[in-house]
N, C-alpha and C positions, 0 to 999 in steps of 0.2 A: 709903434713898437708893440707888438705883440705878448705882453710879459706871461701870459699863463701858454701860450705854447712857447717861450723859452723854457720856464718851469718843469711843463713835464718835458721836453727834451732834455734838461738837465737829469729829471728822472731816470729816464730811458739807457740816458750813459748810466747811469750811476747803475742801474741793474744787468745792464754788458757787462760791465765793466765786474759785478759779483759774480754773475755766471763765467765769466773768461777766468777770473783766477780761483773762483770752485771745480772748476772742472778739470784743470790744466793741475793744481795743487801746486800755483805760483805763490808771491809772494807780493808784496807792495800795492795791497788793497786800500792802505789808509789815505797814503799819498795821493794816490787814482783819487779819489773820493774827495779827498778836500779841494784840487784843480778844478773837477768834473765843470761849475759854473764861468769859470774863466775861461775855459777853453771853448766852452757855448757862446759866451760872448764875443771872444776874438774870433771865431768866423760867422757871429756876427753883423763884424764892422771889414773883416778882411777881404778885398778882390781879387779871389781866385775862384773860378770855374771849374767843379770837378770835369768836366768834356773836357779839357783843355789842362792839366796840371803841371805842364810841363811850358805855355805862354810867358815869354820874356820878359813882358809885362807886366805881371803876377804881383801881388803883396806875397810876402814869406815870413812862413810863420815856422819857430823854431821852440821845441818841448827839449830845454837843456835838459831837466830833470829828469832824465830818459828814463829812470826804471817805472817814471808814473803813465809809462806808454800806455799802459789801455785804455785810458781813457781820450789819449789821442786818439786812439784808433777805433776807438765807438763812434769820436765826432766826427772821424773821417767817412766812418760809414755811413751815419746818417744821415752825411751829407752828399751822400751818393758816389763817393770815389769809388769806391768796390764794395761787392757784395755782402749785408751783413749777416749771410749765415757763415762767415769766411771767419767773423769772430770768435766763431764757436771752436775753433783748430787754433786760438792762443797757447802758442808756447808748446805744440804739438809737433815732434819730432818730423822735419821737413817742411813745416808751415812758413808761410813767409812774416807770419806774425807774431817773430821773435819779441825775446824777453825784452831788449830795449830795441829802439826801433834804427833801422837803416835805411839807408837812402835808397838803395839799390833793388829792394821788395817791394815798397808801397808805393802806386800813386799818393802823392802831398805830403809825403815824406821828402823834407826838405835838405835835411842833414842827420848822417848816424848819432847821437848819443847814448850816456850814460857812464862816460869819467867826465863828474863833475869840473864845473865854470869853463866849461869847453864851448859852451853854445852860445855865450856872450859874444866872445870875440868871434867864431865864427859869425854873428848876426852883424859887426859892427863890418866884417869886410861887404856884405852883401850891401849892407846902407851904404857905405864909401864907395860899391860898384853903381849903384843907382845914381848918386848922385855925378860920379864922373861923365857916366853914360847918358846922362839926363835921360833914365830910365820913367822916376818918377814913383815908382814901386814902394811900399813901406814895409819894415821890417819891424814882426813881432817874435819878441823871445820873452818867453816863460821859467823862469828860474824856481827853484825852492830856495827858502828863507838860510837851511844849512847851506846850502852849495854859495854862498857868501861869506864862509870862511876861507874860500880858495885865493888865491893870489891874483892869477884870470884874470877873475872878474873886474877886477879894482884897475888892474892895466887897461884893460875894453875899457872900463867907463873913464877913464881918464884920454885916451885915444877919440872915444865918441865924442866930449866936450871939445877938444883940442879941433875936428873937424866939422865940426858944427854940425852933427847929424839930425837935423830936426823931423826926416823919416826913423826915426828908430826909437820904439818903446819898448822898456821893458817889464813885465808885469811879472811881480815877486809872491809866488804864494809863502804866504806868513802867517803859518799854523804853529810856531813856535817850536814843531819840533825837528829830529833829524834821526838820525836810526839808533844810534844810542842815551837819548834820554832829550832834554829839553835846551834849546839854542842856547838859551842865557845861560845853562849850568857848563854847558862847554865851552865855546866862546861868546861871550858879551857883545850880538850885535849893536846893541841901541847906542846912541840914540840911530838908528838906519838911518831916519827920514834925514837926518843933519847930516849923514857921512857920505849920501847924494849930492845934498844940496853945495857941500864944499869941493866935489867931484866938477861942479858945476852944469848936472840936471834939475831939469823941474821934477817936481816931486806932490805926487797927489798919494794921498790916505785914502783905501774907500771898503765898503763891507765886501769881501771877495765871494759872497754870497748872494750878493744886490744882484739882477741883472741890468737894472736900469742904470748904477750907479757904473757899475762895470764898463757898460759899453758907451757910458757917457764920455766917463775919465780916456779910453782908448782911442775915440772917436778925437778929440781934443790934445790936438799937437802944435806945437811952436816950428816954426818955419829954421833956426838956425840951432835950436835947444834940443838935446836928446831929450826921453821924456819916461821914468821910471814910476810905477804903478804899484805901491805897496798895498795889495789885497789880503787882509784880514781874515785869514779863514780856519774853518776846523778841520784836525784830522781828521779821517774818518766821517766826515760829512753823510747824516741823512740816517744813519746806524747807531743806535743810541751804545749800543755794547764795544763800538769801534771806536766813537768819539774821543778823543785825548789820550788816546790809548798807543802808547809806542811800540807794543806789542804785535798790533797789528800793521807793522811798515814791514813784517818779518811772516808773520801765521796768515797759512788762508782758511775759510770758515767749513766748517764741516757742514754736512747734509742738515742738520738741525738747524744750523746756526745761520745756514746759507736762505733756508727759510723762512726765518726769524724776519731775516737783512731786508727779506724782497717785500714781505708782510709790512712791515715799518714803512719803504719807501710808498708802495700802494695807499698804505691808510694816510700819511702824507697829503695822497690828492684828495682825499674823500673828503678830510681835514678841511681842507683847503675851500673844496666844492661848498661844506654844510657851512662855511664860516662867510661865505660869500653871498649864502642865498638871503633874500629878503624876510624877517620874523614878520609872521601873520597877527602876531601877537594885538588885541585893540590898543593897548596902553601906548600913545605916542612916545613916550621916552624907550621903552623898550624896542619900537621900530627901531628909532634909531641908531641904537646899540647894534639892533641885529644887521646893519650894512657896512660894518667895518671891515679890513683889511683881512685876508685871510695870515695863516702863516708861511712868513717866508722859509724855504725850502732849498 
């Protein structure tokens, strides 16, 4: 596993993903931003062939949280499904890379969303198709932490245990917040992990920032057990001025600030680069200091 080109590939979206809604003067920058590592990760571990996106065979992978679509559509790009200077026409009068995504525009676009806890149960018919078909296919859905106040949801995961979908994971970005203020101030999901576990899924916790952690926990499925992935992460990921900030699920960054965004993620790698290199330093203990970890990003 490659984790410093995951890294900056996480990068890479993360600054699509600021130029698609600087330039467009969309909205739901913060969301984009906190996904951006999850959705690096699940294609990943997922098999699907951009030459080919349309193979019956396919894993399916499904962004309920639709309005965090750009950042789907950075990782569709750069993984070769279409063009990505086709990014640069987000949310541009005629573009096929509407506000939330449809099925019907993008190659690896799976299914329309964005009316929330809608992608669950769609994702749980596609596992139920696999398995009738002895297809063999897995199915990933990407939820936001709010969109588990729906109703949905909770019927999918009761439906998923009931038929023992052990193709089907679902990986919950849990950045705490939702478009109007903080999860726990509006509805009280916790305990989550336990309100799985009596659904009757496995349930793994892990940094939704990790990549190794990421594509460990995804990689890693039970044969008759669905398998939910509650990833930890922040909003506004990578941007110190976006970070926890509700604000930005709504504002996009102006010219200044749009600069500020792409500045931060850059010095990131450099960060990253000077924290990696070896100290020349003679003092053995300070060698050793100087080969530690860089920061994660």
């Amino acid at each position: 596993m490659d984790i410093q080109r995951l890294k900056q590939l996480s990068r890479d979206v993360r600054k699509h993903v600021l130029l698609m809604v600087h330039k467009s003067g969309a909205s739901h920058v913060g969301t984009s931003l906190s996904c951006a590592d999850i959705m690096v990760a699940v294609y990943e571990v997922a098999r699907i062939d951009p030459r080919h996106p349309h193979d019956p065979g396919r894993d399916r992978v499904i962004l309920s949280k639709g309005h965090g679509v750009a950042t789907w559509y950075a990782v569709l790009a750069e993984h070769g499904f279409f063009d990505k200077k086709l990014l640069e026409t987000y949310y541009a009068d005629g573009s096929p890379l509407t506000g939330h995504p449809d099925l019907q525009n993008v190659p690896g676009i799976e299914t329309t969303t964005g009316s929330l806890g809608h992608g669950l149960p769609v994702g749980l018919g596609m596992a139920i198709a696999s398995k009738i078909d002895e297809k063999g296919f897995r199915v990933f859905v990407v939820m936001g932490d709010g969109e588990c106040d729906e109703g949905t949801v909770w019927e999918a995961a009761l439906a998923a245990a009931q038929f023992k979908l052990g193709n089907f994971t679902v990986i919950i970005d849990r950045n705490d917040q939702q478009g109007l203020g903080r999860t726990g101030d509006i509805i009280n999901l916790e305990p989550l992990d336990g309100k799985w576990v009596s659904f009757g899924w496995r349930v793994k916790t892990v940094d939704g920032h990790d990549h190794v952690a990421l594509i460990e926990a995804i990689k890693d499925h039970d044969a008759s057990i669905p398998t939910v992935i509650i990833a930890r992460t922040v909003k506004g990921k990578g941007v110190s001025y976006m970070e926890h900030q509700t604000l930005w699920h709504y504002r996009d960054p102006n010219p200044e600030q749009y600069a500020q965004a792409i500045k931060e993620i850059d010095e990131s790698a450099q960060k990253e680069t000077d924290a990696a290199a070896p100290c020349h330093n003679n003092n053995s203990k300070w060698n050793e200091m100087g080969n530690g970890k860089g920061d994660e990003t």
